[in-house]
Steps between C-alpha positions, in 0.01 A plus 500: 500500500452152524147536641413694191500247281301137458789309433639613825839590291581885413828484323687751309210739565188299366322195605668224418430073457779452750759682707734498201838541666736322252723704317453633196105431549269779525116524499503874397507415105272252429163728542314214633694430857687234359890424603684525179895531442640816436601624190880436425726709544285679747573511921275341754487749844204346615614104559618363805850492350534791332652525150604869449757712274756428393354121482152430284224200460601287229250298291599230696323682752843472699647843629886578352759740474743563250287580187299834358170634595270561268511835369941466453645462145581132409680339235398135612189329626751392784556843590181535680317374796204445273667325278368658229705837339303633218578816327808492687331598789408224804153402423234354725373267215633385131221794430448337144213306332201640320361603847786709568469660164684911454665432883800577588699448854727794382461689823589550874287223683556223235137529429321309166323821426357678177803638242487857404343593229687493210705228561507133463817327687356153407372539168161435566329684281704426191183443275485352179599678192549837558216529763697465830491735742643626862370435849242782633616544813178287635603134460368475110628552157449848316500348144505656145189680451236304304517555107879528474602333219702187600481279178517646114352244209686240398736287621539437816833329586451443860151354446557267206158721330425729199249695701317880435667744707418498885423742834599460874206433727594703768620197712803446364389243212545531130156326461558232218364554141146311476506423137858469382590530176736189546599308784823354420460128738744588772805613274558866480478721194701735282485816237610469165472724215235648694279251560482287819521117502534216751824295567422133367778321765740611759865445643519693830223593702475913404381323221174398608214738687515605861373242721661221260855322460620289185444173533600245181328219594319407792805209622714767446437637870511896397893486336475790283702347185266630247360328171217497323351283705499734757223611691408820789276296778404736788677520822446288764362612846587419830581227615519325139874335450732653260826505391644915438323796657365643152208198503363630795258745555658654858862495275619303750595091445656371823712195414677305814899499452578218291107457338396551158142591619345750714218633572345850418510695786384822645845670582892358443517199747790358328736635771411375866152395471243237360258554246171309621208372231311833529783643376556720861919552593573318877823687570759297703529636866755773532851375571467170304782422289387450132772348206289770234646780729844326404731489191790241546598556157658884615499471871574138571599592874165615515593812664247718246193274542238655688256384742082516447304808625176296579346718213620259224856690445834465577680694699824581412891628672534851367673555220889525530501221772827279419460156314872389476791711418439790271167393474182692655138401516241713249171479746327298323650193545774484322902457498624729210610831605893614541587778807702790450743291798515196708770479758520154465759549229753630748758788348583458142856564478689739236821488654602325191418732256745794666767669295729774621288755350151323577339434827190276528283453796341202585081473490307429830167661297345382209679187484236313296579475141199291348200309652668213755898660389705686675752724345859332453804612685755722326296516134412844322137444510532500872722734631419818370566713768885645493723782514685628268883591642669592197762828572635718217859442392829672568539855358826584304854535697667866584827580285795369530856598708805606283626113555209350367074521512304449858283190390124604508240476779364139531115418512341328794646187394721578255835596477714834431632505141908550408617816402739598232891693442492871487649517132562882503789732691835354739224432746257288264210662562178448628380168379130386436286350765427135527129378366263470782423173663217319422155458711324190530303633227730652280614254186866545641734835493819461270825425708839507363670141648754574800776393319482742180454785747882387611617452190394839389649655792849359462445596116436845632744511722811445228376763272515797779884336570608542142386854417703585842779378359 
């Protein structure tokens, strides 16, 4: 009760500073009776104006509908109420940094809690050399145990030394060599024939030791073009301007679109954000339109380009979103994939391609036949899809009368050969049938002409007259 407390203010079940009505305001988190927001993504029962499923607190502190709670599977930070989906779950924070070491919002409340043991979703406890570990199920590293060889004599190609060989310390290190046998001033090292020596220049930046890029001179501004008067300075820090990620000790250069120079910063702020002289990212607020989330060159209708996510990304249309005809978007910004179909090309006709003994159908699928082309009306390439209507030919005609042969049986669209004089008796005989007629995919049936079939007959006709006689 009110009367409980000092303040005269019990809200959300402890004493409070003040009443502490607002929405998405609650006193019940801070420990020390202070009115706080509430966590995004989370629901506020308590306020004046309730904000309850299916709508959440935003980190606006405003109450919404329309996005996940944390706890649902994300792809997007927009997905969620809080704004932040990490693990592909909604998360109540970014739940990164080196205080949020081995955590993990992989679970049903969206919670930045401790990763099981065994794993490490964020590679933090990569290590150096050999000596990484996984998390421990408490919030900390279990690294390699101490003494595990990490480094054998020699050279060292990463290190740009000729060092004795070296143990992990049990903290993830591969402590350096003391005394070196050699350090090799920033470039890296090689083996040959069996013994180790140091690289005297370099041309790309593998060629110098970690922590270091190649450098020729120092007007140069870090172009790695190689020569002997080449050099392997160390990376810069934060903050320090630069020109290409590898001279920067985050691996990050952030150059404005259109600059030359940047400055090293502490995450990619090249998309949708400004990097500021400490070298911290200022993403742009979510929503703003950004010309790096753009690429006029592919997608000059700019129907690919994407939007900023207020975490210093863009945010893209999915993938397979149409950019023009028989063209689709890729998700990431560009113009430069071709769909299986786009109606937009309207039937393709093959009308023009039927013969009597093929039958084409038109397309109304697939009609695309190469990035921004449809396929062409009545060409091979496109229509593809017939039926084949062929029919066999005629067979071979039945005997002939006494008079003269029956012509044969004609094909589907053929015709019925002649038949010939009986040669043999008063009565002639039975003459032989007429060829078949021929299909429309037979070559053709032999036919004897019309007019030789009379003149036979009459021919026939005289002889049987003269042996009468």
């Amino acid at each position: 009760m009110a009367a409980d407390c000092g303040s005269n203010f019990c809200a959300d079940g402890v004493c409070c500073e003040s009443a502490c009505t607002a929405t998405c305001y609650t006193c019940a988190a801070s420990g020390n009776g202070k009115c706080i927001g509430v966590l995004p993504g989370a629901t506020d029962s308590n306020a004046t104006t309730k904000c309850e499923a299916p709508n959440f607190c935003t980190n606006l502190r405003e109450c919404t509908s329309g996005k996940k709670p944390n706890g649902a599977t994300c792809a997007l930070d927009s997905d969620c109420g809080s704004n932040f989906c990490v693990d592909n779950v909604c998360c109540e924070s970014a739940c990164s940094g080196p205080s949020n070491r081995c955590k993990t919002c992989k679970n049903a409340t969206g919670t930045c809690t401790f990763a099981a043991a065994g794993t490490d979703l964020h590679s933090d406890c990569k290590g150096e050399m050999g000596c990484g570990g996984m998390c421990n199920g408490q919030g900390a590293c279990g690294w390699a145990a101490a003494g595990k060889s990490c480094r054998t004599a020699g050279c060292q190609t990463d290190l740009g030394l000729i060092t004795k060989a070296g143990t992990c310390d049990g903290a993830g290190n591969c402590p350096a060599d003391p005394d070196p046998t050699k350090d090799c001033g920033g470039f890296g090292c090689y083996i040959e024939g069996g013994a180790s020596l140091c690289k005297t220049d370099c041309r790309t930046d593998p060629d110098c030791a970690i922590r270091r890029y190649c450098d020729v001179v120092s007007s140069d501004a870090g172009a790695a073009d190689g020569g002997s008067a080449s050099s392997c300075p160390s990376q810069f820090p934060l903050g320090h301007s630069c020109t290409r990620n590898p001279q920067c000790l985050s691996g990050t250069c952030a150059i404005p679109l259109g600059g030359t120079i940047g400055v090293c910063c502490n995450t990619d702020c090249s998309h949708c954000g400004t990097c500021d002289s400490t070298g911290t990212c200022i993403p742009d607020p979510a929503g703003t339109k950004s010309p790096t989330c753009m690429d006029s060159q592919s997608d000059p209708s700019g129907k690919c380009g994407g939007i900023c996510d207020g975490h210093a990304h863009c945010q893209y249309p999915a993938a397979g979103t149409t950019c023009g005809q028989c063209k689709a978007c890729d998700g990431v910004g560009l113009c430069n994939k071709m769909p299986a179909d786009d109606e937009t090309c309207g039937i393709i006709d093959c009308d023009g391609l039927k013969t009597p003994c093929m039958e084409y159908q038109d397309l109304t699928t697939n009609r695309c036949a190469s990035l921004g082309m449809c396929k062409k009306d009545n060409t091979t390439a496109a229509c593809t899809i017939f039926t084949n209507t062929c029919t066999p030919d005629g067979g071979t005609g039945a005997g002939g009368s006494a008079a003269g042969g029956n012509g044969g049986r004609g094909g589907s669209t053929g015709t019925g050969g002649g038949g010939t004089a009986g040669t043999s008796g008063n009565d002639g005989g039975a003459g032989t049938g007429g060829g078949g007629g021929g299909g429309c995919c037979a070559i053709g049936a032999t036919k004897t002409p019309n007019a030789l079939v009379g003149l036979m007959l009459f021919a026939s006709v005289m002889i049987v007259r003269r042996r009468r006689r």
